[in-house]
C-alpha angles and dihedrals in degrees: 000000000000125000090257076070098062126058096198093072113097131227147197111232123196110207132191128199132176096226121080125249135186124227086258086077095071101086091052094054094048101267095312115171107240120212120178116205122172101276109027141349137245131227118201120199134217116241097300135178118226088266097057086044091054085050083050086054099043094058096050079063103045080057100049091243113166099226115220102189147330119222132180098225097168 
């Protein structure tokens, strides 16, 4: 069984989105390590389980945030 098959086993997601965020954003998006470039920013995300990733998401959402990609770095 590899670790996609169980749900317990945490992560670390790197997130990109288009809009631009400063680092006082991290505590609303669960500690997540903020990095600024020219054209989007990427959220980096402590060791999460899918749950914690879908709360990520949602409020991206809630924020109005375009998404530019999810990736499982860890």
């Amino acid at each position: 069984m590899g670790n996609r098959d169980r749900p317990d086993v945490v992560s670390v997601y790197r997130i990109a989105v288009q809009e631009k965020l400063d680092d006082e954003w991290s505590d609303w998006l669960d500690g997540a390590t903020i990095k600024n470039s020219s054209d989007r920013t990427t959220l980096t995300s402590p060791a999460i389980d899918q749950s914690a990733l879908r709360g990520i998401l949602n409020r991206m959402w809630d924020l109005n945030l375009m998404v530019l990609s999810v990736d499982r770095i860890k």
